[in-house]
C-alpha positions as CSV (number, residue, x, y, z in Angstrom):
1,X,-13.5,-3.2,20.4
2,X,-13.2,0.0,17.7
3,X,-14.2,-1.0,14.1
4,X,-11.3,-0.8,11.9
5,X,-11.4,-0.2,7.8
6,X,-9.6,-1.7,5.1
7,X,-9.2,0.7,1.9
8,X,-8.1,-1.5,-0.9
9,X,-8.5,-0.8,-4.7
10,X,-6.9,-3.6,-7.4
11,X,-6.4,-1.2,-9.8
12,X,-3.8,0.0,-6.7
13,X,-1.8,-3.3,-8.7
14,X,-2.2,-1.3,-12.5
15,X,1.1,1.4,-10.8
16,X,4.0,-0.8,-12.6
17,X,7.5,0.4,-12.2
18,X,9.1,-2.3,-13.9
19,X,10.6,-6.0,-13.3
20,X,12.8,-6.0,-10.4
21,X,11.5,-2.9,-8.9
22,X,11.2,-3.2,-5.1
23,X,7.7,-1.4,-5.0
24,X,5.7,-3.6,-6.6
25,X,2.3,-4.5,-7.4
26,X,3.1,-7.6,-5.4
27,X,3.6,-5.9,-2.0
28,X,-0.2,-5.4,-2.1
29,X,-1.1,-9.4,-3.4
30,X,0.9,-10.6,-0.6
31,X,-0.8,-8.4,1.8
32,X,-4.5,-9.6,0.8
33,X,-3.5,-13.0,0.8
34,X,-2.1,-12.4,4.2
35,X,-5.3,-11.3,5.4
36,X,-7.6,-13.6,4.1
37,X,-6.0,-16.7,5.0
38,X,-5.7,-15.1,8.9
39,X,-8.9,-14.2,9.0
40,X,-8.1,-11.0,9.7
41,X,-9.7,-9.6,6.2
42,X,-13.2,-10.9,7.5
43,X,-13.1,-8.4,11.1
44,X,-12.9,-5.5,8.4
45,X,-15.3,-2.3,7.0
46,X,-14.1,-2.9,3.4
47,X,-13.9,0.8,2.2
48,X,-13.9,1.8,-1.3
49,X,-11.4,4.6,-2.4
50,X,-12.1,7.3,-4.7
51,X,-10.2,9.5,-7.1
52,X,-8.8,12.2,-5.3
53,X,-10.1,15.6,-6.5
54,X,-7.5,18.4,-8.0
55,X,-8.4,20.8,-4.9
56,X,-7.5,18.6,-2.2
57,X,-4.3,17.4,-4.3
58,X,-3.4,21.0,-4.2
59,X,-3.3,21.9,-0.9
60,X,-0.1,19.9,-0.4
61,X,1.0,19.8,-4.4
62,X,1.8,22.7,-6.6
63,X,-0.4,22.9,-9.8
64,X,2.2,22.8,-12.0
65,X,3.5,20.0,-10.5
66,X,0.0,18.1,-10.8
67,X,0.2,19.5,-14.8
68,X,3.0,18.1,-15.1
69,X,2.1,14.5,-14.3
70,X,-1.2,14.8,-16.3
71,X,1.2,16.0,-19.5
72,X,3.8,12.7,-18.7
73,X,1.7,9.9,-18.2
74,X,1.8,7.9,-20.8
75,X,-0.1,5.7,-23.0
76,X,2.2,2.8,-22.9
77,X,6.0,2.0,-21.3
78,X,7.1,3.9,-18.7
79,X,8.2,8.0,-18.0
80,X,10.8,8.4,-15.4
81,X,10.2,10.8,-12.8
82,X,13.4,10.8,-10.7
83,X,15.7,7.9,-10.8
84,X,13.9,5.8,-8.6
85,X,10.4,6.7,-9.7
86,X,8.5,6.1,-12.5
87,X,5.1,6.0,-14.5
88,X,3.6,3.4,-16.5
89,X,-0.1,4.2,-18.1
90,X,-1.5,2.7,-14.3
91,X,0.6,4.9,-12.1
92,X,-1.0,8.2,-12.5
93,X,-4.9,6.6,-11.9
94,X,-3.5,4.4,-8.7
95,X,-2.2,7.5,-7.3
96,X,-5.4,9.5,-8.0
97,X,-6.8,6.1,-6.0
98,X,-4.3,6.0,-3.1
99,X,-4.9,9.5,-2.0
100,X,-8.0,9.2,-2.6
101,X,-8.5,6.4,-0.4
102,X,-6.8,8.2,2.3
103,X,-9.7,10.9,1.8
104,X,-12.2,8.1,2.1
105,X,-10.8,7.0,5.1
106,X,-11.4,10.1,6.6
107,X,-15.0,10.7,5.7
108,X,-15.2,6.9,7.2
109,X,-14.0,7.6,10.1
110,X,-15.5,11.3,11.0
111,X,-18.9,9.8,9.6
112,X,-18.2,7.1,12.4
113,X,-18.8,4.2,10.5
114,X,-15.1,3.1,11.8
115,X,-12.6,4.3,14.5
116,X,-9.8,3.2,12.2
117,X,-8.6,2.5,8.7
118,X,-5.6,1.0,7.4
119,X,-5.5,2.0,3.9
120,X,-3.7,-0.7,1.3
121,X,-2.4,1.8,-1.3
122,X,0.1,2.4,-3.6
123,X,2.0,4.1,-4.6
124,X,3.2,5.5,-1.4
125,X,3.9,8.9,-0.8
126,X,5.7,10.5,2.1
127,X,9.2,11.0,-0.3
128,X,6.7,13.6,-2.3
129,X,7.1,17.1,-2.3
130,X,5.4,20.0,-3.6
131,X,6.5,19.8,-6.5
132,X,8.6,17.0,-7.5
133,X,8.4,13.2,-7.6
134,X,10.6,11.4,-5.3
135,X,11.1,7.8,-3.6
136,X,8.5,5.8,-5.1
137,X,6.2,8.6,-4.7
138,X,3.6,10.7,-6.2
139,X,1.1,11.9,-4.5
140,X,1.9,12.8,-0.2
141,X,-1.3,10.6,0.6
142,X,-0.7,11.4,4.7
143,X,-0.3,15.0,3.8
144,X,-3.1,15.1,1.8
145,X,-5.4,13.8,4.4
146,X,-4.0,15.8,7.0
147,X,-5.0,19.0,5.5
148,X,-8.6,17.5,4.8
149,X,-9.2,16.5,8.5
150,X,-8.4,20.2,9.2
151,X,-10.4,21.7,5.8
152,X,-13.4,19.4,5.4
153,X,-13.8,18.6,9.0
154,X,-12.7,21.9,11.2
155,X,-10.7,19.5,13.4
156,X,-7.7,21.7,14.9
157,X,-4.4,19.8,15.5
158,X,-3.1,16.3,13.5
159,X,-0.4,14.2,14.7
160,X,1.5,12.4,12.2
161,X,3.7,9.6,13.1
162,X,6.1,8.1,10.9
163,X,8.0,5.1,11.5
164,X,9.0,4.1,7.9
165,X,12.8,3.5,7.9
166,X,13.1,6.4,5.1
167,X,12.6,9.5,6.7
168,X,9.1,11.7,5.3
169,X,10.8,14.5,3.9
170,X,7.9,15.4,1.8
171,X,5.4,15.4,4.9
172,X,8.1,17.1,7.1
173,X,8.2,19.9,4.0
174,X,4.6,20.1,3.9
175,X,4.5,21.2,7.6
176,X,7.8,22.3,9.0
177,X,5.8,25.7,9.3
178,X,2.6,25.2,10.5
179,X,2.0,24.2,14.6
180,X,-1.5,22.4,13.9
181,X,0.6,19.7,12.6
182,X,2.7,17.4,15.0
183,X,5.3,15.5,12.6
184,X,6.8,12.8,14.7
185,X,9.5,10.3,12.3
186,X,12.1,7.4,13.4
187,X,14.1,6.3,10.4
188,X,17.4,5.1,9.8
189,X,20.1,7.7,9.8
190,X,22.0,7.8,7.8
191,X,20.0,6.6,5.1
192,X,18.2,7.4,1.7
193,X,16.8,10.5,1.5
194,X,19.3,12.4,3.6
195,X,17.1,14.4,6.0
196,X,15.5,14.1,9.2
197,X,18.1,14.9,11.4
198,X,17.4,15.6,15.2
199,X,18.0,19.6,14.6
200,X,15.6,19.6,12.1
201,X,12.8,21.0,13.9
202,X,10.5,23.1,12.1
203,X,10.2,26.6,11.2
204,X,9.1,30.0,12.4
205,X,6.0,29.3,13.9
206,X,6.2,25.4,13.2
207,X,9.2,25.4,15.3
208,X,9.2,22.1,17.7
209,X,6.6,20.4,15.8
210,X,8.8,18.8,14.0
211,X,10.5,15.9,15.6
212,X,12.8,13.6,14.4
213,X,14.4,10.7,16.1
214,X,17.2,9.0,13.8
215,X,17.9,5.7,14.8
216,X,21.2,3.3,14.2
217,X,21.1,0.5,12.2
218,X,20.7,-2.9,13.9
219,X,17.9,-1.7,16.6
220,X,14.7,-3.0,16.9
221,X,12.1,-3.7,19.3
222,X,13.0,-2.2,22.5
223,X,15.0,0.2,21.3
224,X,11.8,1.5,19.2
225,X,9.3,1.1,22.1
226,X,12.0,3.2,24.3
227,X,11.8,6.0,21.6
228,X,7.4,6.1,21.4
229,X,7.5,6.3,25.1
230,X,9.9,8.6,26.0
231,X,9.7,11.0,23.2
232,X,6.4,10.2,21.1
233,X,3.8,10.4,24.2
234,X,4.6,13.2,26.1
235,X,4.8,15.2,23.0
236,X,2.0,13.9,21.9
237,X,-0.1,14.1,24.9
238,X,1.2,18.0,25.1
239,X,0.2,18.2,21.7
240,X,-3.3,16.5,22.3
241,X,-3.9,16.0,18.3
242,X,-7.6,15.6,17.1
243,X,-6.9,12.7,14.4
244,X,-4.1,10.7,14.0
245,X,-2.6,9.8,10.9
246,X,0.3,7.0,10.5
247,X,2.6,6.9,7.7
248,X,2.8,2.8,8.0
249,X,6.1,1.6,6.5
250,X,7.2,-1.7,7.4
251,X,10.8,-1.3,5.9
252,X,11.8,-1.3,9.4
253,X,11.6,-5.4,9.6
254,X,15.0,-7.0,10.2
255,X,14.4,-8.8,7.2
256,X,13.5,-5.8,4.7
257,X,16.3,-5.8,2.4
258,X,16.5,-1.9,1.5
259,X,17.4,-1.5,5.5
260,X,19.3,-2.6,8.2
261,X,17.4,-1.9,11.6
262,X,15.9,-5.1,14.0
263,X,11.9,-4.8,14.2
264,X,9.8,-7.8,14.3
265,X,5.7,-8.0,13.5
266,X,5.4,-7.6,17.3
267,X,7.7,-4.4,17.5
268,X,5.1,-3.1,14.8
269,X,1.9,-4.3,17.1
270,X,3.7,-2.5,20.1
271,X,4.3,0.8,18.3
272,X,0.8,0.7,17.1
273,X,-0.6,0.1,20.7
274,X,1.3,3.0,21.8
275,X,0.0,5.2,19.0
276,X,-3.7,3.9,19.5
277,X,-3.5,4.9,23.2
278,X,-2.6,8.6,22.2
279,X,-5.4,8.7,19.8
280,X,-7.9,6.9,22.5
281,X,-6.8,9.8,25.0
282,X,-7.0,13.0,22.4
283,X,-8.7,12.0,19.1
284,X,-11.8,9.8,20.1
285,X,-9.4,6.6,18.7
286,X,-9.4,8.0,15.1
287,X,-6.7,6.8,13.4
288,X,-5.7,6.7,9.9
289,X,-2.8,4.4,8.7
290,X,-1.3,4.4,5.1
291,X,0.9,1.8,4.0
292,X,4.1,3.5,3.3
293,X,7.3,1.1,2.6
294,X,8.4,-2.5,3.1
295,X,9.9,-4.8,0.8
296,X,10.3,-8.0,1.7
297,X,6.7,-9.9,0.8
298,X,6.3,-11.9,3.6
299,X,7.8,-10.0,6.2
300,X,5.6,-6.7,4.7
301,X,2.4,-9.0,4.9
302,X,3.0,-11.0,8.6
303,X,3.5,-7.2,9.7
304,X,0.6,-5.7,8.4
305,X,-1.3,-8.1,9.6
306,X,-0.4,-7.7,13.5
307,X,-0.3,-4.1,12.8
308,X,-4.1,-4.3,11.7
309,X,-4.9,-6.5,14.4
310,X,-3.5,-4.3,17.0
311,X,-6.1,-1.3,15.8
312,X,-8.9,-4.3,15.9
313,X,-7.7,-4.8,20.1
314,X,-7.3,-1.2,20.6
């Protein structure tokens, strides 16, 4: 059994976006009460997250961008960003946090103190781009770590696998012209942001290592198990990535209310089987997972909870 990490932070809760908003500081209370009264929370490494540092932000993040978002943040209410996005005086230190504690992951899991780490952050970040704001997001936390697997570590190729509903437009842009990166998504099509259709495949060099599987509304389970199988692996084990990295959004669940596709908590243990076996046969089982989307509380929480305890089995 593979020792798995838990990155969690409460000042993750001090990024408020307002009353009503669906990314709230809640998501992350109902998915710590989840895990303690499972039992789940006492298998864990508890790992602690630290603030990101400026040169790591910008190797996915313009600096004028990151000036930008230092000059905004402000001292009380709330800045808006894009119209789905905004900063209140917590956001800008949780986001420092949440990449961060994607960074610590790493260092946890290349100083093999874990195999695994699921990382309990927010905001999320795959909507983020170079150099704007976008979809809840700040900082791209996966992207971010991706490039310090490869920079800190001198580990060649990343796989990054993406089965929020939304498609990662901000992690696909990050990478759509490098081959050392594998971006693999499933998301709703069509569906907020727009992107992430099948032809979208990467560019010049980067060409095929970008792969996007849009999926109708209403499947689920099998129909998502069907996809990891017959278009996930054998890319994947072609690839032969040496770290994995999930962009963990549970918005997927029949139940989330900002989507309409079919998964279940044990569609979301299945897809995280499959992805542990790729990293078990290329990677030396190191995966990272950072919680993306989902917005239903209870259905969010019963999901990251089989999704951790399917990295605790693999």
């Amino acid at each position: 059994m593979g020792k798995t990490g838990l990155v969690y932070d409460s000042r993750y809760l001090g990024h408020d976006m307002g009353a009503g908003h669906p990314e709230s500081p809640n998501r992350l209370r109902a998915i710590m009460q989840q895990l303690e009264q499972s039992g789940t929370a006492a298998r864990l490494t508890m790992i602690a997250p630290r603030e990101a540092e400026d040169e790591w932000i910008t190797q996915v993040h313009t600096l004028a961008y990151l000036s930008m978002l230092k000059t905004h943040a402000p001292a009380s209410g709330r800045v808006s960003l894009d119209p789905d996005t905004s900063m209140s005086p917590g956001s800008l230190p949780a986001a420092y946090l949440a990449a961060g504690g994607a960074l610590a992951a790493v260092d946890a899991i290349m100083n093999k103190q874990v195999e695994h780490v699921f990382c309990a952050v927010r905001p999320p970040g795959h909507h983020a781009e170079a150099g704007h704001a976008m979809g809840f997001c700040l900082f791209n936390n996966v992207a971010i770590a991706a490039r310090y697997v490869q920079k800190k570590y001198g580990l060649t190729r990343v796989l990054i696998v993406d089965w929020d509903v939304h498609h990662g437009n901000g992690t696909q842009h990050s990478f759509e012209d490098d081959p050392s990166v594998l971006f693999f998504s499933t998301h709703q099509f069509p569906h907020y942001p727009g992107t992430g259709r099948e032809s979208e495949r990467g560019r010049g060099t980067g060409e095929g290592y970008t792969i996007n599987v849009p999926m109708e509304a209403g499947e689920g389970d099998e129909e998502y198990r069907s996809v990891f199988q017959k278009s996930l692996v054998p890319a994947a084990d072609d690839f032969k990535p040496d770290f994995v990295i999930i962009s963990a959004g549970f918005d997927a669940h029949k139940d989330d209310p900002l989507a309409s596709m079919g998964l279940t908590e044990e569609g979301y243990a299945d897809l995280t089987g499959i992805v542990a076996g790729i990293a078990k046969r290329h990677a030396c089982g190191r995966i990272l997972s950072s919680l993306e989307g989902g917005y239903n509380l209870t259905a969010l929480a019963a999901s990251v909870d089989r999704h951790i305890q399917a990295l605790l089995a693999a």
